[in-house]
N, C-alpha and C positions, 0 to 999 in steps of 0.2 A: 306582327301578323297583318298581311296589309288587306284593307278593306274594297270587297267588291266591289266596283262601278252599278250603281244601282242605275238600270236605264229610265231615260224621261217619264212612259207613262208607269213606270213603277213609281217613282218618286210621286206623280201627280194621286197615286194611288194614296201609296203613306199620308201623302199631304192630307188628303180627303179624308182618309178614317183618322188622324189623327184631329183635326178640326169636327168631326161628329162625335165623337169622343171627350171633347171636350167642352164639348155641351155640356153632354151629362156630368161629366167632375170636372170641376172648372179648378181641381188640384193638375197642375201641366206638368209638375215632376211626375207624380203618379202614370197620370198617362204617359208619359213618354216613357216613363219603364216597364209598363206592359206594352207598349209599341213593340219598343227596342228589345224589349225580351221574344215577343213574335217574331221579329223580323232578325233577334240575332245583329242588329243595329248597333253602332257604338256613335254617343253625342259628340264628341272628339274629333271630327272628321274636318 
């Protein structure tokens, strides 16, 4: 199943909440899987 093209200021988006994000839990699997569960995101790319 092939993955979206996510566009620039989308990505610079993700970028940003995941970086604020991970202020507060500084666990980065964590956060990335409730990123990637919002956004429906696969790490794999």
């Amino acid at each position: 199943m092939p993955v979206k093209e996510v566009p620039e200021a989308g990505k610079r988006l993700l970028v940003n909440f995941v970086d604020e994000a991970a202020v507060q839990s500084p666990d980065e699997a964590a956060v990335f899987q409730a990123v990637s569960g919002r956004w429906g995101l696969s790490r794999s790319q």
